[in-house]
VOBA-1610 file (N, C-alpha, C; in pm, whole numbers, padded with zeros to 5 digits, always signed):
BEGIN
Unk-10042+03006-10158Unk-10121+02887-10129Unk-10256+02893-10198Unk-10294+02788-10235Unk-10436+02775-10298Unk-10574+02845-10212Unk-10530+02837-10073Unk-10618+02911-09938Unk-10529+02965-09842Unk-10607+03060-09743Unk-10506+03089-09644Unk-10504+02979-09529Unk-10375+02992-09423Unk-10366+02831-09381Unk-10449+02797-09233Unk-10553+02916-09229Unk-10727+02872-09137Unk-10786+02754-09269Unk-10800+02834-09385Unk-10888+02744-09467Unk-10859+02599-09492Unk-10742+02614-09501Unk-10641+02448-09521Unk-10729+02384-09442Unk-10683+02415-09308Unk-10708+02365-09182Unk-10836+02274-09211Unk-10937+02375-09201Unk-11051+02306-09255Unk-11073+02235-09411Unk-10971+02250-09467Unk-11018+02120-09577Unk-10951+02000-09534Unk-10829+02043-09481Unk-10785+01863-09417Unk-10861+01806-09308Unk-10930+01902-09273Unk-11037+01833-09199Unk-11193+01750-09244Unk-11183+01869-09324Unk-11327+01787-09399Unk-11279+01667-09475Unk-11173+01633-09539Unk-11118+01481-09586Unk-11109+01415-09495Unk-11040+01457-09400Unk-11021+01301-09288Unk-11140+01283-09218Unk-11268+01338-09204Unk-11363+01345-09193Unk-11471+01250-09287Unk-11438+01281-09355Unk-11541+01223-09520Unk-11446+01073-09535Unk-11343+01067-09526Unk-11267+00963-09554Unk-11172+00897-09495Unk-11171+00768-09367Unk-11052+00761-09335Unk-10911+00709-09393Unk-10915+00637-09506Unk-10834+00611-09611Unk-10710+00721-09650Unk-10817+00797-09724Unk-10770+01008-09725Unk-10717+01021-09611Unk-10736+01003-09515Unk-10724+01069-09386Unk-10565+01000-09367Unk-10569+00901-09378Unk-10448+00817-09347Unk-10318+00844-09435Unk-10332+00860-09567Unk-10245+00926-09654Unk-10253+01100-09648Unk-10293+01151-09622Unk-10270+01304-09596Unk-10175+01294-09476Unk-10190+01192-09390Unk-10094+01206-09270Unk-09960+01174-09328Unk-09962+01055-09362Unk-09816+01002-09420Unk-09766+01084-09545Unk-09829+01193-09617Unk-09783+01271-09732Unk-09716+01381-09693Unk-09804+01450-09554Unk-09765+01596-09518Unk-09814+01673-09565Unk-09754+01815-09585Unk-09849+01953-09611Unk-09845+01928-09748Unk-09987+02024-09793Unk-10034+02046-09887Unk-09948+02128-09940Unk-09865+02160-10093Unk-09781+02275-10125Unk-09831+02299-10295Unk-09961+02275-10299Unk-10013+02318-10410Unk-10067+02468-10444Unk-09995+02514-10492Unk-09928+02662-10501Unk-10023+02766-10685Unk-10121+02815-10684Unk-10134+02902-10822Unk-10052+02946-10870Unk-10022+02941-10972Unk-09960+03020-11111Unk-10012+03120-11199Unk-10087+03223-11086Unk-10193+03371-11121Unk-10084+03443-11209Unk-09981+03448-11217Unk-09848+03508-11328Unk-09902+03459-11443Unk-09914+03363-11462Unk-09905+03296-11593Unk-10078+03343-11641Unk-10047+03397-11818Unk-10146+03334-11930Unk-10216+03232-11939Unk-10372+03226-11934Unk-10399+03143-11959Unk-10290+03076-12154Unk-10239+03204-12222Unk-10197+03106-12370Unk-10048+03072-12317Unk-10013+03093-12216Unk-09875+03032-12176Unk-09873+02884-12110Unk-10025+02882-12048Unk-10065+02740-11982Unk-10060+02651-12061Unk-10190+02684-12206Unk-10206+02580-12230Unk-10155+02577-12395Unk-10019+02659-12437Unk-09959+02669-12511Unk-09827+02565-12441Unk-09795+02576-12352Unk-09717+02428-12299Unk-09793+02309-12280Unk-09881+02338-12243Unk-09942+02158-12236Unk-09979+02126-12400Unk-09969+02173-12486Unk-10012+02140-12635Unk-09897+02106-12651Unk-09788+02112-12630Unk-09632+02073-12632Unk-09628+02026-12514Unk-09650+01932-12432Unk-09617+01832-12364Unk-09712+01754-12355Unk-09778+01717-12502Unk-09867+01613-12518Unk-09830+01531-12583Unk-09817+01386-12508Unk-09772+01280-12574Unk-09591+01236-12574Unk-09526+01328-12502Unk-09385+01334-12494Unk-09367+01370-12390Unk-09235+01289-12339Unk-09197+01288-12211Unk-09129+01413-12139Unk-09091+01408-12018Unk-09093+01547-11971Unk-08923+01612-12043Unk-08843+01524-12101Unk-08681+01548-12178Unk-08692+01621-12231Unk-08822+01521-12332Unk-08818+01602-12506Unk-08895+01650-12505Unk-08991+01690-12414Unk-09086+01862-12426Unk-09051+01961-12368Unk-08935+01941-12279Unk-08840+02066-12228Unk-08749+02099-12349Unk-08725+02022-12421Unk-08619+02067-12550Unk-08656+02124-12661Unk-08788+02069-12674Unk-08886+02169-12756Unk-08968+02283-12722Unk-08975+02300-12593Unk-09020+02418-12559Unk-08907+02507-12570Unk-08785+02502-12499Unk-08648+02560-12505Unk-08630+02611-12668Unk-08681+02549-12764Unk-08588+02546-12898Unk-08730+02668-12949Unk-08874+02635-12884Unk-08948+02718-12943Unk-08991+02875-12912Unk-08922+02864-12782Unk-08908+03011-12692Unk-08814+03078-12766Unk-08678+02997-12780Unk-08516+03068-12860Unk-08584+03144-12972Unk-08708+03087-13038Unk-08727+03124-13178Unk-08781+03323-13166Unk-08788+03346-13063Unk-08838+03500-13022Unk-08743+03530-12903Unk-08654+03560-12938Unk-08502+03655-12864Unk-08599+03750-12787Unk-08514+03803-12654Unk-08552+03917-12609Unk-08676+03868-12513Unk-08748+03758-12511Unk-08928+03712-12469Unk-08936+03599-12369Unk-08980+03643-12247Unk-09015+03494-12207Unk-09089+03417-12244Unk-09163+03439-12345Unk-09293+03343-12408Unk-09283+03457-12506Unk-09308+03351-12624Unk-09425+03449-12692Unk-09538+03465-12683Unk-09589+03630-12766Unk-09730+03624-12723Unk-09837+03603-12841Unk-09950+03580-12847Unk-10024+03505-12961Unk-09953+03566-13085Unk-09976+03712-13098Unk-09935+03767-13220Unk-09815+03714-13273Unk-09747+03683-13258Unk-09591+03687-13247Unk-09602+03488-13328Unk-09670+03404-13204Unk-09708+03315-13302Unk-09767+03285-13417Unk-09867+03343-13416Unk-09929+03347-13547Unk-09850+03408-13676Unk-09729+03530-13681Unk-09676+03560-13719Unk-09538+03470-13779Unk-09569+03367-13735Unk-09449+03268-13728Unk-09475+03153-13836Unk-09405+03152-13953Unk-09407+03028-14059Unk-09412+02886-14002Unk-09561+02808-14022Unk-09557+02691-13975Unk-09435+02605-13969Unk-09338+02590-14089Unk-09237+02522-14102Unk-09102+02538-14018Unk-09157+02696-14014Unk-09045+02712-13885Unk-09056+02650-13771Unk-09201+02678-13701Unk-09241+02568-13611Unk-09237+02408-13585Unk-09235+02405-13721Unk-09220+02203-13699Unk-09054+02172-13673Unk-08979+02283-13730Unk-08871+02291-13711Unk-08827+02292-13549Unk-08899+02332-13437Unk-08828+02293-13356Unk-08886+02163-13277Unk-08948+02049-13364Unk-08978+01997-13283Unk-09146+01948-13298Unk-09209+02039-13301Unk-09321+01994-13308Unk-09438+01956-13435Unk-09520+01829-13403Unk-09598+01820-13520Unk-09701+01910-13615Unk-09722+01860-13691Unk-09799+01936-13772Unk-09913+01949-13686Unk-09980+01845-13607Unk-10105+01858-13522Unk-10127+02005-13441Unk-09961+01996-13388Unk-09933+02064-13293Unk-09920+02229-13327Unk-09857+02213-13430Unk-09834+02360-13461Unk-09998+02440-13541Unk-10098+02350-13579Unk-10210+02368-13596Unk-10245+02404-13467Unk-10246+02342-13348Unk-10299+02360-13256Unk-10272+02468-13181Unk-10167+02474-13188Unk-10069+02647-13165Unk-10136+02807-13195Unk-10131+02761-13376Unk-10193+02868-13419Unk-10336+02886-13438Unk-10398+02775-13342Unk-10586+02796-13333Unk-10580+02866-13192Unk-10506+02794-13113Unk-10504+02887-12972Unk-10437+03006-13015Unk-10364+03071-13075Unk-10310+03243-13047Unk-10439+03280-13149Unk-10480+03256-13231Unk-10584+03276-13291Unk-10704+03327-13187Unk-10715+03213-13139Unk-10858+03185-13051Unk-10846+03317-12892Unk-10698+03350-12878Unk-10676+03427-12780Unk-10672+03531-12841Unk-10654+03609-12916Unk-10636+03750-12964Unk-10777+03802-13017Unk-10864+03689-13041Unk-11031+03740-13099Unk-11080+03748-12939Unk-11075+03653-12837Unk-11117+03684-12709Unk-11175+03520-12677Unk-11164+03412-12757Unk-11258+03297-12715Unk-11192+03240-12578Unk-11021+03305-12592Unk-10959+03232-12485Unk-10937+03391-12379Unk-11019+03377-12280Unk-11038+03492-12211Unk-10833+03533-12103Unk-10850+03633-12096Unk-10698+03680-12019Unk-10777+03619-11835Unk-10632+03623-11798Unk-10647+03551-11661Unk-10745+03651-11555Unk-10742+03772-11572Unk-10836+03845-11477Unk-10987+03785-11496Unk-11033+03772-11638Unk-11162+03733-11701Unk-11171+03615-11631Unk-11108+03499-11667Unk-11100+03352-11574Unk-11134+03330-11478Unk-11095+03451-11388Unk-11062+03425-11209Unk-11251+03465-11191Unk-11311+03538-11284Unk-11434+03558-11254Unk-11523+03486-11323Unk-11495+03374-11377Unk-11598+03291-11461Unk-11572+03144-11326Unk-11710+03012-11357Unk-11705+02942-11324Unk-11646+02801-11377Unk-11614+02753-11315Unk-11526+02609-11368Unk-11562+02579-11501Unk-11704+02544-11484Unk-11789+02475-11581Unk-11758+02564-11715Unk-11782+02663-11691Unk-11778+02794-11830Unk-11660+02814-11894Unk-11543+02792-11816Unk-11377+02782-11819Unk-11381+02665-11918Unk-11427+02556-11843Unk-11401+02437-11968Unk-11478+02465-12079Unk-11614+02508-12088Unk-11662+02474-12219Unk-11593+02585-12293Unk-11560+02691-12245Unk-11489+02803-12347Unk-11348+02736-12432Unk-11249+02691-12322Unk-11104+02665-12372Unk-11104+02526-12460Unk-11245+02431-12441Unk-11221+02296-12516Unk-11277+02308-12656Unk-11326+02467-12701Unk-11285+02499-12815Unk-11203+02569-12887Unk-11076+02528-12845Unk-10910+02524-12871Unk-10885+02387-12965Unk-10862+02389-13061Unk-10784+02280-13097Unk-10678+02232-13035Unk-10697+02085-13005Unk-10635+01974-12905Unk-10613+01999-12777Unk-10678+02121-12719Unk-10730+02133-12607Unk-10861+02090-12541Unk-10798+01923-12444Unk-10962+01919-12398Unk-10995+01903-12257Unk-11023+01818-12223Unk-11086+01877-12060Unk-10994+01841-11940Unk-10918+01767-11970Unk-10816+01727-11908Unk-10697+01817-11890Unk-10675+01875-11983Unk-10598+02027-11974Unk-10653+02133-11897Unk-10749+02168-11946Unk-10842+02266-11870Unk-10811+02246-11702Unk-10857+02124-11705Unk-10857+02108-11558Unk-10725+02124-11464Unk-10621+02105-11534Unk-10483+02087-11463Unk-10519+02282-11470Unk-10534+02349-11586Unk-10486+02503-11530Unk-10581+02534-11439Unk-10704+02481-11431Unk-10771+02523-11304Unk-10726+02502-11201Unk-10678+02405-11188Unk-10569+02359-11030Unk-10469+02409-11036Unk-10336+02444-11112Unk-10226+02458-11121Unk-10192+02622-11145Unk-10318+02656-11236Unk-10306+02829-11242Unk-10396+02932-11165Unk-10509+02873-11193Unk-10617+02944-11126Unk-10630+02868-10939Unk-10600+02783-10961Unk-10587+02708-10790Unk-10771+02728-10757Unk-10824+02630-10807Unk-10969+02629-10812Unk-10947+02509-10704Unk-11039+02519-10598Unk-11020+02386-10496Unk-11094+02305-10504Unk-11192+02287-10606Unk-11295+02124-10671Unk-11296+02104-10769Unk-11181+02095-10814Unk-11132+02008-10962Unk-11087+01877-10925Unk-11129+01788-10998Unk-11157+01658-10948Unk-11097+01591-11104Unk-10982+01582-11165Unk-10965+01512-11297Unk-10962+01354-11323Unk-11100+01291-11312Unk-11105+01147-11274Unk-11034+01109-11367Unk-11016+01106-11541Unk-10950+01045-11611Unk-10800+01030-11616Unk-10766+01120-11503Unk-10616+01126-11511Unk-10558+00997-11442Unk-10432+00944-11533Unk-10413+00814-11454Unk-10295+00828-11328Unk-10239+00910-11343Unk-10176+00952-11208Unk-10265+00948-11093Unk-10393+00987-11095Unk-10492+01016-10992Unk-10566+00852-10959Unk-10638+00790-11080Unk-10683+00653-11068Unk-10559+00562-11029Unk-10450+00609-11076Unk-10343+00505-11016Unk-10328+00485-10832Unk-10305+00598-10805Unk-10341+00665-10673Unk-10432+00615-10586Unk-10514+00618-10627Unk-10652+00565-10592Unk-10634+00419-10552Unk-10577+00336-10673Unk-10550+00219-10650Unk-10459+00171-10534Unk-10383+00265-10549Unk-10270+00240-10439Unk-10296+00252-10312Unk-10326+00364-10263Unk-10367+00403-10146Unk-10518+00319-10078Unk-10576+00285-10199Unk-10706+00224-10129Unk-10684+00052-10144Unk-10586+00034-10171Unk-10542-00132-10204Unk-10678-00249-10283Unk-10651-00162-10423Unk-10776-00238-10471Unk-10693-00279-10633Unk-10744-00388-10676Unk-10644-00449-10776Unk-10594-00467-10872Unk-10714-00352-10940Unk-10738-00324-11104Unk-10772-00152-11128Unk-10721-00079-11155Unk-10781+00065-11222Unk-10905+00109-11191Unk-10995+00175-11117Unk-11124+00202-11073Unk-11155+00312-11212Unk-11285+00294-11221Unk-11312+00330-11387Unk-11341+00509-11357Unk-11331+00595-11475Unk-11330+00734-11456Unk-11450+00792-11367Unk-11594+00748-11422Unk-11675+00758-11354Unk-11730+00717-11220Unk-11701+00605-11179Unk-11696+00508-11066Unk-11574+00620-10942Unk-11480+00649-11002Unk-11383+00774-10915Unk-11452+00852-10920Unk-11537+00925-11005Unk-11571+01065-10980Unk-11716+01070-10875Unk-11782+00967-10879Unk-11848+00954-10815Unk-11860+00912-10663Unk-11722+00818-10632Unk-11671+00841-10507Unk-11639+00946-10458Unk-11527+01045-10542Unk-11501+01153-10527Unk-11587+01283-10491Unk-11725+01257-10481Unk-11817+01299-10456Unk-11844+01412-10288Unk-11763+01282-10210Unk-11727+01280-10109Unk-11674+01387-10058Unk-11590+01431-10114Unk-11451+01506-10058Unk-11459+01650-10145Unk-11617+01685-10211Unk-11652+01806-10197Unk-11668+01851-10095Unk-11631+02061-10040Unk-11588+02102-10197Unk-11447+02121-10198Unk-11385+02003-10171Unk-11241+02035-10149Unk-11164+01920-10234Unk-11171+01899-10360Unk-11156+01767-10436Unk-11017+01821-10530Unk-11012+01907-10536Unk-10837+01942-10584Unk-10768+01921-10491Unk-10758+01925-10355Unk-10668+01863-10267Unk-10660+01707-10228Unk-10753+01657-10250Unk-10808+01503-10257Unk-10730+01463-10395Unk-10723+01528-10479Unk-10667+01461-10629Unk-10493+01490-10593Unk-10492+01613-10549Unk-10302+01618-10517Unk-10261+01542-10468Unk-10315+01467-10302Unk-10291+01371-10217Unk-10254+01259-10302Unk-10374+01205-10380Unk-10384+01069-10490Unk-10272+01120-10570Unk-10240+01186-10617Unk-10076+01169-10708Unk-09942+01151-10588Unk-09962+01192-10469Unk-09837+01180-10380Unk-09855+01006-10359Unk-09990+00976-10382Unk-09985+00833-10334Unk-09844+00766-10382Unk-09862+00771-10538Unk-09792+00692-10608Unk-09656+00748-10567Unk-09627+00866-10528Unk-09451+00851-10495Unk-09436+00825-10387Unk-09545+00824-10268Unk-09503+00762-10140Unk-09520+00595-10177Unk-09580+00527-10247Unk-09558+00379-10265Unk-09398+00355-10358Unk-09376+00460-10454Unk-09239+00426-10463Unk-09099+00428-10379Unk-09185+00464-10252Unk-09051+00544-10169Unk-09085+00412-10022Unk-09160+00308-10121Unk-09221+00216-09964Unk-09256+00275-09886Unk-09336+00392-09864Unk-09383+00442-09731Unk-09543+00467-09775Unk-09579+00416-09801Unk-09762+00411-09852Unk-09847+00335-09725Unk-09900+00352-09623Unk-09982+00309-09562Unk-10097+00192-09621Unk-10074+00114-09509Unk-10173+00014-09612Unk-10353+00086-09502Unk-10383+00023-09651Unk-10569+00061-09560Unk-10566+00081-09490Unk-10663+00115-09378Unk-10732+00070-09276Unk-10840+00003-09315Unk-10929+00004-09447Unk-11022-00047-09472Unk-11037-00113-09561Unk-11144-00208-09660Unk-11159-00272-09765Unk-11260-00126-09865Unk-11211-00147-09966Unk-11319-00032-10033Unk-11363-00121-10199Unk-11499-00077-10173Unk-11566-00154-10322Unk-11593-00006-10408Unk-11496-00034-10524Unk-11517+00039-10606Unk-11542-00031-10728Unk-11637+00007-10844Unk-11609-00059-10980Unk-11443-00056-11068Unk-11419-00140-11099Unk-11319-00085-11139Unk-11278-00116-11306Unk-11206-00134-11367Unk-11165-00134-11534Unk-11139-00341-11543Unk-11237-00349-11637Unk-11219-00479-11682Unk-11057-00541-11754Unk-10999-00597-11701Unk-10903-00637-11771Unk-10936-00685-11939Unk-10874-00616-12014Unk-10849-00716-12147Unk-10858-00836-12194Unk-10908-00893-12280Unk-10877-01033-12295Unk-10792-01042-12348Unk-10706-01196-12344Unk-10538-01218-12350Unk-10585-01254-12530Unk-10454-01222-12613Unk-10518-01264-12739Unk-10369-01412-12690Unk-10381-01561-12762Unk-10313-01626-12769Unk-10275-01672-12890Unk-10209-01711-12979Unk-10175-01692-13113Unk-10130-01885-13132Unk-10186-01925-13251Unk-10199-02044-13290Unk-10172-02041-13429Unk-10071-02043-13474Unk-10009-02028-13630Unk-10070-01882-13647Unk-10158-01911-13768Unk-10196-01769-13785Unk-10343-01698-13794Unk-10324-01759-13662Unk-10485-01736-13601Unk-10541-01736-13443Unk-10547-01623-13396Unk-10602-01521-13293Unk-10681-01579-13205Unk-10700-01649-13068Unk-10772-01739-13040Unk-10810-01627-12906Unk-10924-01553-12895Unk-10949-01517-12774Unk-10995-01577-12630Unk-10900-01571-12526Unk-10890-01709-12399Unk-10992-01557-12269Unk-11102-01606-12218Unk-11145-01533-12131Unk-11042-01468-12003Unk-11035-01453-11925Unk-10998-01359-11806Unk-10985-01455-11711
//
């Protein structure tokens, strides 16, 4: 568990406390089962999320599968082993040129020391974690942040840009348009210092509204939220922008 289950105790308390909204979806979600991945490399973390960027969860399981096969005998490879590896071979299973650049800047970036081993991690602070790893090629803060929650199980990671989380948000707080990154993080304010469990909740939102069991409010909530687009309308061959 991310805490032992006294500490829980008290973070589901301090949310339904800080928030009755939160409070209302933590009930209808159930237990918390957000679990660290202290096993794992930090270059195993975010050597899969560089391969599950931009592709769906099918075809980045098939390319991870095809890029593991490429080192028999290994559950991962380890930096050396990549770097050792002919780019072309790499695009060969799958991945772009971006990607396989990005590959060999992270085993690079891990074997000089920029990308510290997981004992080093567990003793640095959030803040220092990100600015170190977002000089990784195509590693940026949004990654970072999922291994802080997902590997390191840091309990105030708060990833406002994520739209799983703003979607969430929307849902659970019944408001009608996307609440903007900053405008969340600043609500989110709230539900320090326990805001990685506040962001897990906000992703269950969206599968308890697919499953019709989403609680509606109890309350009205004013948040800023994302301006809709303007509609373009098309008149032979010419672009007529119609307001909102």
């Amino acid at each position: 568990m991310i805490a032992p289950p006294a500490e829980l105790n008290r973070m589901r308390r301090h949310l339904r406390a800080a928030d009755p909204v939160l409070a209302q979806l933590l009930r209808a979600a159930g237990r918390f089962t957000l679990e660290p991945r202290l096993a794992h490399t930090p270059f195993w973390s975010l050597a899969r999320a560089i391969a599950n960027q931009q592709l769906n969860g099918t075809a980045a399981a098939t390319i991870l599968a095809r890029f593991v096969a490429l080192y028999p005998g290994h559950e991962f490879p380890a930096p050396r082993q990549v770097l050792a590896t002919d780019d072309l071979t790499l695009r060969g299973v799958g991945f772009s040129f971006a990607k396989v650049a990005a590959l060999k800047d992270l085993a690079e970036k891990t074997e000089t020391g920029v990308v510290p081993s997981t004992r080093s991690l567990v003793a640095m602070a959030d803040s220092e974690i990100i600015e170190r790893l977002t000089q990784v090629r195509g590693v940026g803060r949004w990654t970072v942040e999922m291994l802080l929650m997902f590997q390191l199980g840091r309990p105030d990671v708060f990833p406002a840009d994520d739209f799983g989380i703003q979607n969430g948000f929307r849902l659970a707080y019944g408001i009608r348009a996307m609440p903007t990154p900053r405008a969340l993080a600043d609500y989110a304010l709230r539900w320090a210092p326990y805001r990685t469990m506040a962001a897990w909740y906000l992703w269950r939102a969206v599968d308890l509204d697919k499953l019709g069991k989403l609680p509606t409010p109890p309350l009205r909530t004013r948040i800023k939220t994302v301006k809709p687009k303007p509609r373009l309308k098309r008149r032979g061959a010419i672009c007529i922008t119609v307001p909102p």
